[in-house]
C-alpha positions in Angstrom: 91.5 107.7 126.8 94.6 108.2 128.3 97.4 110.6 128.2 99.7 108.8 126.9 96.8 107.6 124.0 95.7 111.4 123.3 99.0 113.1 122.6 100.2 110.2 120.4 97.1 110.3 118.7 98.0 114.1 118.1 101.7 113.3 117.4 100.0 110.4 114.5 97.8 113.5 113.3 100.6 115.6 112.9 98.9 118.3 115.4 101.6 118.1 118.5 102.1 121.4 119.3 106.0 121.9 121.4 104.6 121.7 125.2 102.8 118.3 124.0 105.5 117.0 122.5 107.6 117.6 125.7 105.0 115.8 127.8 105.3 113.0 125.7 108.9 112.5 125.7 108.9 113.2 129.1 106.0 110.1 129.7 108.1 107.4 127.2 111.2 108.4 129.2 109.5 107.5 132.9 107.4 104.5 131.9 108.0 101.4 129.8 103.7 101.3 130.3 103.4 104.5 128.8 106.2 103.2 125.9 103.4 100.0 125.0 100.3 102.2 125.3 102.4 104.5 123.0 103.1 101.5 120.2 100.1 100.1 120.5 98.1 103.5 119.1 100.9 103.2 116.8 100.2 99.6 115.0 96.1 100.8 115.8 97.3 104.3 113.6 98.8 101.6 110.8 96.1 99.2 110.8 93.3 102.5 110.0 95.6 103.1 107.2 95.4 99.8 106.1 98.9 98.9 106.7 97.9 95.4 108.8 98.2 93.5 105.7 96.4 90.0 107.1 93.3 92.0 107.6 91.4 90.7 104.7 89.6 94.2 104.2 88.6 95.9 101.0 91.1 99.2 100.5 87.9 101.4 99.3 86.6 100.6 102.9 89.1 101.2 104.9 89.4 104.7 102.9 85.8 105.6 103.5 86.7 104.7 107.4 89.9 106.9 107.1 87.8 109.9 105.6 85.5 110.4 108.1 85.8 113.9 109.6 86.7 114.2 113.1 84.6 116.1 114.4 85.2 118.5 117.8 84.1 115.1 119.6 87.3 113.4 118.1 87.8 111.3 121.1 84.5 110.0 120.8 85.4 109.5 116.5 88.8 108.0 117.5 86.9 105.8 119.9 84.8 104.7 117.6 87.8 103.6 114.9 89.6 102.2 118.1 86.2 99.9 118.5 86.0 99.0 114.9 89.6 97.8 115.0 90.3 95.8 118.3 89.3 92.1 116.4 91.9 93.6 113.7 94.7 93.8 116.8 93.9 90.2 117.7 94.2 88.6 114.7 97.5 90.7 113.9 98.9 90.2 117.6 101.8 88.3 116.4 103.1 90.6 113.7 105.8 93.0 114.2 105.2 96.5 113.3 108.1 98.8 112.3 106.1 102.1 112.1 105.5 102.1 115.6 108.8 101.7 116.3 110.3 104.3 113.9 107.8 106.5 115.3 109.3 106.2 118.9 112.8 105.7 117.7 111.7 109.5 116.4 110.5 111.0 118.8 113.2 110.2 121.3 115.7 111.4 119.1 114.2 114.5 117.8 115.8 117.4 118.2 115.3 120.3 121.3 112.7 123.0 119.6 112.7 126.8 119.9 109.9 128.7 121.4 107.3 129.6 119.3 107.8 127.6 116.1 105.2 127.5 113.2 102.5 125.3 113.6 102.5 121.7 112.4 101.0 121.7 108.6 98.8 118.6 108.7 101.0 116.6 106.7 103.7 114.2 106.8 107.0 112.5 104.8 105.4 109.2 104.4 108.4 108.1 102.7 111.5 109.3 101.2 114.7 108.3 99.5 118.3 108.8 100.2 119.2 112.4 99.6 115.8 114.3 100.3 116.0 117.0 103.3 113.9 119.0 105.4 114.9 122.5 105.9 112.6 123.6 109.0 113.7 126.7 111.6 116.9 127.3 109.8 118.2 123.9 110.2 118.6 121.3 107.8 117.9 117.9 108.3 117.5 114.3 106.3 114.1 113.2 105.7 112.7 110.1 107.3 109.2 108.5 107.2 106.5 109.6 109.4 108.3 113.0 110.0 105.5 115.5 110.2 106.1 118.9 108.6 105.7 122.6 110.1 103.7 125.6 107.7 106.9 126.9 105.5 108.8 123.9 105.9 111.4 123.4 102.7 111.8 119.8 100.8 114.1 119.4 98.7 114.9 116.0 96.5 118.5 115.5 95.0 118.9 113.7 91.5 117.2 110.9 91.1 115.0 110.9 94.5 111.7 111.6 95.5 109.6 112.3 98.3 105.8 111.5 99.7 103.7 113.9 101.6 101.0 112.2 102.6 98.3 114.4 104.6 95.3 112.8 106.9 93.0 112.7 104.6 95.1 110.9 101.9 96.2 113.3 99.7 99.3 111.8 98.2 101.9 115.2 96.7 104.6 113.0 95.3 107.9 115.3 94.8 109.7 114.5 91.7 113.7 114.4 91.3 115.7 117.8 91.7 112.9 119.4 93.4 112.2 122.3 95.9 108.8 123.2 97.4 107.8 124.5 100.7 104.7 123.5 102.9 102.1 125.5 104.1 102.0 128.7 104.9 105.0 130.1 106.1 103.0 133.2 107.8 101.0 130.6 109.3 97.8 132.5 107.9 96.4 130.2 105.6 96.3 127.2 108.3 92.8 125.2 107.2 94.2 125.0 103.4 96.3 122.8 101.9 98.9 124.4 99.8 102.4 123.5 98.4 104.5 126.3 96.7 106.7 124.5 94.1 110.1 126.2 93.8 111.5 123.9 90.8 110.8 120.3 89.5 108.1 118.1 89.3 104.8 116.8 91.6 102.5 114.7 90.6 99.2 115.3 93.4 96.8 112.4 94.2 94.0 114.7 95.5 90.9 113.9 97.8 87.9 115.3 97.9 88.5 118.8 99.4 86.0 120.9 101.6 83.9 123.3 100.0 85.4 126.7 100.0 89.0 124.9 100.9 90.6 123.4 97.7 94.1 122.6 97.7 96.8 124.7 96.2 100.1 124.1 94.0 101.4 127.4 93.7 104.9 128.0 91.2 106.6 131.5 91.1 104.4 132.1 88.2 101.1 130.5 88.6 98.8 129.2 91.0 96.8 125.3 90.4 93.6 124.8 92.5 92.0 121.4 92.9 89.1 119.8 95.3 89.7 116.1 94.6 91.6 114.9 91.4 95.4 113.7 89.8 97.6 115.5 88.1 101.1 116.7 87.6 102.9 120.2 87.9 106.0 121.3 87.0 107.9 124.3 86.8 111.1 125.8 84.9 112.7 129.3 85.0 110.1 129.4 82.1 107.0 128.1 82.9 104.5 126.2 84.5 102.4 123.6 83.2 99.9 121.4 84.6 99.1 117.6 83.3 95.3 116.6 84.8 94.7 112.9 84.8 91.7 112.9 86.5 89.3 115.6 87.4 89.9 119.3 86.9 92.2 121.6 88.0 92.2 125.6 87.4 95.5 127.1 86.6 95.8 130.8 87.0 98.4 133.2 85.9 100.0 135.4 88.9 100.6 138.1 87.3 96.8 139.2 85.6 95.0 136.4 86.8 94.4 134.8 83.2 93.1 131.1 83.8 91.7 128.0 82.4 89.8 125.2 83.7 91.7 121.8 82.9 90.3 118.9 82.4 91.0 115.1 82.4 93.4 113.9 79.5 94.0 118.0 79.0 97.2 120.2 79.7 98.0 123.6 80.1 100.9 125.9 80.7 102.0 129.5 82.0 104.0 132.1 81.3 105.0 135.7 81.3 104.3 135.5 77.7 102.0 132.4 77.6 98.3 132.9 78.8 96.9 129.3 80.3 94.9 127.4 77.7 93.5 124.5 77.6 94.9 121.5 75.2 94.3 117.8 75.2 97.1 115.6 75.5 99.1 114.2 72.5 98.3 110.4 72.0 99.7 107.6 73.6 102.5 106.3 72.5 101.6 103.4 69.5 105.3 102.7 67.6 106.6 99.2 68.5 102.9 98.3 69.9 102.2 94.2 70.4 99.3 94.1 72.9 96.9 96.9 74.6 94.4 96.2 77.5 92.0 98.5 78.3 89.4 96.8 80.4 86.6 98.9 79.3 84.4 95.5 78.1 82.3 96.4 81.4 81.3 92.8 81.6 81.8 88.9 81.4 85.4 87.2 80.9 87.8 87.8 78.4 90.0 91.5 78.6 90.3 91.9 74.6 93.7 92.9 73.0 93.0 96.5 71.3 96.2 97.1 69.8 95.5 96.1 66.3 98.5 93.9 66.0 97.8 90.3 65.0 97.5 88.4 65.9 95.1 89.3 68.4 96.1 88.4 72.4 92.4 88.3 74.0 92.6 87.5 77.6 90.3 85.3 79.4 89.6 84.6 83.1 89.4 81.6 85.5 86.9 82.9 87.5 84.4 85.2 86.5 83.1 85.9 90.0 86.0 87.4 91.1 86.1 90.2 88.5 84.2 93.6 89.4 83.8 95.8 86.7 84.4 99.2 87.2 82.0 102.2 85.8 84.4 104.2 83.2 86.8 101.7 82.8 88.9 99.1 84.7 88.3 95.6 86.2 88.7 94.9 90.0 90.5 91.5 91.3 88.6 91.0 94.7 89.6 87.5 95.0 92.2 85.5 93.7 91.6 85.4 89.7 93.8 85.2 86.4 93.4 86.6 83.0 95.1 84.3 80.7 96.1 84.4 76.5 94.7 80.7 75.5 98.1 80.3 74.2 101.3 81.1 73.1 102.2 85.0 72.3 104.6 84.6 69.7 103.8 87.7 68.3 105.5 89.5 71.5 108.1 86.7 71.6 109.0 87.5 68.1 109.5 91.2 68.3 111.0 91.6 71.2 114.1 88.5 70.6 114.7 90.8 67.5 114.8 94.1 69.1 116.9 92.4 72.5 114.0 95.4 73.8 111.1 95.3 76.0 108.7 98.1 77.9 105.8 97.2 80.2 103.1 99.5 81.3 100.6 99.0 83.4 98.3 101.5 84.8 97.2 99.4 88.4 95.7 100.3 92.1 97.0 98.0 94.1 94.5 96.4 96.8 97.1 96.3 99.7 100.7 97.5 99.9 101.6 93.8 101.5 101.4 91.3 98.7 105.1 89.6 98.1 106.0 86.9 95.8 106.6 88.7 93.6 102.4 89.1 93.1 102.1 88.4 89.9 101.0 91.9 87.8 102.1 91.2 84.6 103.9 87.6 83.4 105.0 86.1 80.3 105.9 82.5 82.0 105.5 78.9 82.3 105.7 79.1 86.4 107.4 79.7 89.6 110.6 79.2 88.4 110.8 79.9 84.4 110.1 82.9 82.6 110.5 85.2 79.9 109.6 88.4 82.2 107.4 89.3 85.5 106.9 92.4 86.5 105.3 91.7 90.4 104.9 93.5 93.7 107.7 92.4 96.1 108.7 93.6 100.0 111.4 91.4 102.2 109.9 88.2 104.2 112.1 88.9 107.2 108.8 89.7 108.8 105.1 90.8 108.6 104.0 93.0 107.5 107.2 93.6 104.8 109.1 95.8 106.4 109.8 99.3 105.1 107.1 98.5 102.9 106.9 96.9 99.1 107.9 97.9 96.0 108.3 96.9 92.2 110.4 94.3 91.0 111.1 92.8 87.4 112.4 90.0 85.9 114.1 89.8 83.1 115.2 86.6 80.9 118.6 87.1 79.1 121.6 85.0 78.0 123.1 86.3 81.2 120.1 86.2 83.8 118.7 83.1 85.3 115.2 81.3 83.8 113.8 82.9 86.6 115.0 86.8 85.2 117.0 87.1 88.4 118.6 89.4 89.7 115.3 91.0 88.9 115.3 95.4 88.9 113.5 96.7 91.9 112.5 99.7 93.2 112.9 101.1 96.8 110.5 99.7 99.6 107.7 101.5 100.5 107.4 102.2 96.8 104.0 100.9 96.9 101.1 102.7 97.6 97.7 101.2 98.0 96.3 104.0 95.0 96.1 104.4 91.3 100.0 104.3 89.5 101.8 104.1 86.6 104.2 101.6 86.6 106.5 101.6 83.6 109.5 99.3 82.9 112.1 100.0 79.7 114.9 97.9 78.6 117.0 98.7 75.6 119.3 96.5 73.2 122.2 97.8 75.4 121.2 96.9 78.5 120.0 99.5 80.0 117.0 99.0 82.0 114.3 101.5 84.1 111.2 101.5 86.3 109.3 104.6 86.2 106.5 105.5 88.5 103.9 108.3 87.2 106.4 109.4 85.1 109.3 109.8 87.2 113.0 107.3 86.7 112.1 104.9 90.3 114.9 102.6 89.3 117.8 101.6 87.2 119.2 98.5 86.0 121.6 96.7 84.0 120.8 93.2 82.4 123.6 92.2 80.2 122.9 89.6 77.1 120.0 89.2 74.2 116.4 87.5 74.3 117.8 84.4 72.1 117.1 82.7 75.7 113.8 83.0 75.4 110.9 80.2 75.5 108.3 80.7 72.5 105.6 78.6 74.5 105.1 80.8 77.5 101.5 82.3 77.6 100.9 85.8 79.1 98.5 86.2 82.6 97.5 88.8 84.4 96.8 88.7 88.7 98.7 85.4 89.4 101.1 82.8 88.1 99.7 79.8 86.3 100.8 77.8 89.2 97.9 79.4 90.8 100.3 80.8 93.8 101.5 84.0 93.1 98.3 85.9 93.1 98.0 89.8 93.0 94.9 92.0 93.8 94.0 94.9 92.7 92.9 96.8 90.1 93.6 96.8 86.2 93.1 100.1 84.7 95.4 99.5 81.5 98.4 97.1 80.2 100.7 97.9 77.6 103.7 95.4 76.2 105.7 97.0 73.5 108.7 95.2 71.6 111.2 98.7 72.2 112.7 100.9 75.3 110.3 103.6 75.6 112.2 107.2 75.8 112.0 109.2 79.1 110.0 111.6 77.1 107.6 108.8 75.6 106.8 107.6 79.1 105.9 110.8 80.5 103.5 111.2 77.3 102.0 108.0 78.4 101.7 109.0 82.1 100.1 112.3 80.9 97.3 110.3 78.5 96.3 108.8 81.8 94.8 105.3 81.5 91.7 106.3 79.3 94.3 108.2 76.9 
């Protein structure tokens, strides 16, 4: 292994200390060899993280390869991923990777350091909107991707914008709107742990399996959430704290005497001065203005039934069997191109929602890939690639490959005023999409106003003039692809819900917080 390879390997791991970083600059500067060694561990970097979207690779693999420990021998660990991924860097010779670039456009530009600065945290910004900054050594800064953060670094996130720390292991800490928190340690103590101290807002935590001994930490002015491997959602007010557990459990302790309790999936608690934690399961899902619910708990065969108790009943069937895996607990996995279809029209959806002029979609989904364009079909009420009553889809730009910046969600929308395509369709920002469980949530009310929510938190906004009288009453709905059979979306279904109203900011995060088993 080279130089060169070793300290951007470091720089990638978010471990450069200052002298290396120095070394490294000093390396791109002299030698335009040293600059393509540099981007190729780069695209090799995005390819382990399953970012070379051509590679036709299951994501639950590549995650089992990304969570292998490196051990003290990590040059003979990274040599090994290097080995597994060279026919990957043939087959994606001709693509043009941005990362690597970004990372190098970085690095050149970053700004002179001061001796002795705290040590790098072990995680990065992955991705972050407009308006999020990094407040690290007294100097303030905006936040790009791939901009790895120091112990007692400050984020903050303006109105409407959010931030991804993403450490090496794949723990996801998603920062909601209006929020502070500081990385790390700031007395660089506590350097093997992972721990956020939430100031104000909202984070939603997407939480690997943690070393024994070493779970990760949420901390709040108040209270103090520990996790080893989970999802779930803290946020904090000037008066209290209160913790949402999708998955897994998650013990939230009060600071001041240490009172706790142990929360569980589909449970919630909250803290306070004069609130001891308890544990309380989560109101229901919201049911008012219901037309169809998915669950994907069959466990078996073809058809995903319609649960929602309207009629009439929406069952939906699928092409091909064989492409289905069924997943333990709940949930159906696309590995191969496959549609679930209604066997006809759904004019009980139709109905509802030309009277209302109102819509919300919900789907609980984990993406296979964060590359699929199209839009892949998620969710469609259509006839095919040009007519429709509404998609919602994963979209990115085709101005190369892989998309750059990343994909995100986009939906389309049929009005008096929007095409029979639902164009201009709402979208969220690129790199929205991550290659992990979410909660995708669209609204649009009688007046136009329309939303995309991601695990709760306002992704998007929208507005789509007109009424539904446009609509066609013999579109059927499908799941995974469009019924021109090229369109398709992988992944996995974990719920779908269409309802014939907006959905309230408050009612989505009530969904969010029922997780998809609520």
């Amino acid at each position: 292994m080279s130089r060169v390879e070793e300290l951007t390997f470091k720089l990638l791991d978010a471990e450069i200390s200052d002298a290396d970083t120095e070394e490294l600059e000093q390396l791109l500067s002299d030698s335009a060899e040293a600059r393509d060694e540099h981007l190729a561990c780069c695209k090799l970097e995005a390819g382990l993280r399953g970012r070379l979207g051509s590679v036709d690779v299951a994501a639950r693999v590549m995650a089992e390869i990304a969570a292998q420990p490196v051990s003290s021998g990590g040059e003979t660990t990274r040599r090994r991923f290097r080995l597994l991924s060279l026919p990957w860097l043939r087959v994606a010779a001709a693509m043009v990777v941005l990362c690597g670039i970004g990372l190098l456009a970085h690095l050149w530009t970053r700004p002179p350091v001061t001796a002795g600065p705290p040590a790098f945290a072990g995680v990065r910004i992955a991705n972050a909107d407009p308006g999020v900054t990094v407040l690290s050594g007294g100097e303030r800064r905006q936040a790009t991707g791939e901009l790895p953060l120091r112990h007692g670094d400050m984020v903050e996130t303006a109105y409407m914008r959010v931030a991804s720390l993403v450490y090496r292991d794949g723990t996801r800490i998603v920062l909601g709107p209006s929020t502070t928190a500081t990385v790390g340690d700031p007395t660089g103590k506590e350097t093997e742990r992972k721990t956020i101290h939430l100031w104000h807002g909202t984070s939603t935590a997407h939480v690997a399996e943690q070393p024994e001994g070493r779970p990760l930490a949420i901390t709040t002015p108040g209270a103090a959430a520990e996790v080893l491997g989970t999802r779930f959602r803290v946020s904090v007010d000037d008066a209290q704290t209160r913790v949402d557990v999708v998955e897994g459990k998650v013990k939230l302790t009060r600071e001041a005497d240490g009172a706790s309790a142990t929360v569980s999936r589909g449970q919630f608690a909250a803290s306070a001065p004069t609130v001891e934690p308890v544990a309380a399961p989560q109101p229901p899902r919201v049911r008012d203005a219901l037309v169809a619910l998915y669950r994907f708990d069959e466990g078996d065969g073809g058809v995903a039934h319609d649960v929602s108790g309207v009629a009439p009943i929406a069952d939906l069937t699928v092409d091909e069997p064989d492409a289905l895996e069924w997943l333990d607990g709940g949930g159906v996995r696309f590995s191969d191109r496959a549609m679930f279809a209604s066997s006809g029209p759904v004019t009980k959806l139709v109905d509802a929602c030309v009277s209302s002029n109102e819509i919300s979609v919900e789907a609980w989904i984990s993406p296979s890939t964060t590359d699929q364009i199209g839009p892949a079909r998620i969710v469609t009420l259509s006839g095919d690639t040009s007519t429709r009553d509404f998609t919602l889809g994963q979209d990115g730009s085709q101005e190369s490959w892989p998309p750059p910046g990343g994909t995100l969600y986009s939906f389309r929308l049929r009005t008096t005023t929007t095409t029979e395509n639902g164009t201009p369709p709402a979208e969220t920002a690129r790199g929205t999409v991550v290659a992990d469980l979410m909660h995708v949530l669209y609204t649009r009310a009688h007046d136009g106003a329309a939303k995309i929510y991601i695990d709760g938190v306002e992704r998007a906004t929208h507005g789509v003039d007109g009424d539904f009288s446009a609509w066609a009453s013999d579109f059927r709905i499908a799941l995974g692809d469009e019924f021109t059979r090229d369109r398709p979306w992988l992944g996995t279904y974990h719920l779908v819900a269409l309802y014939s109203r907006a959905l309230s900011p408050d009612e989505v995060v009530r969904n969010f917080r029922a997780g998809p088993r609520g």
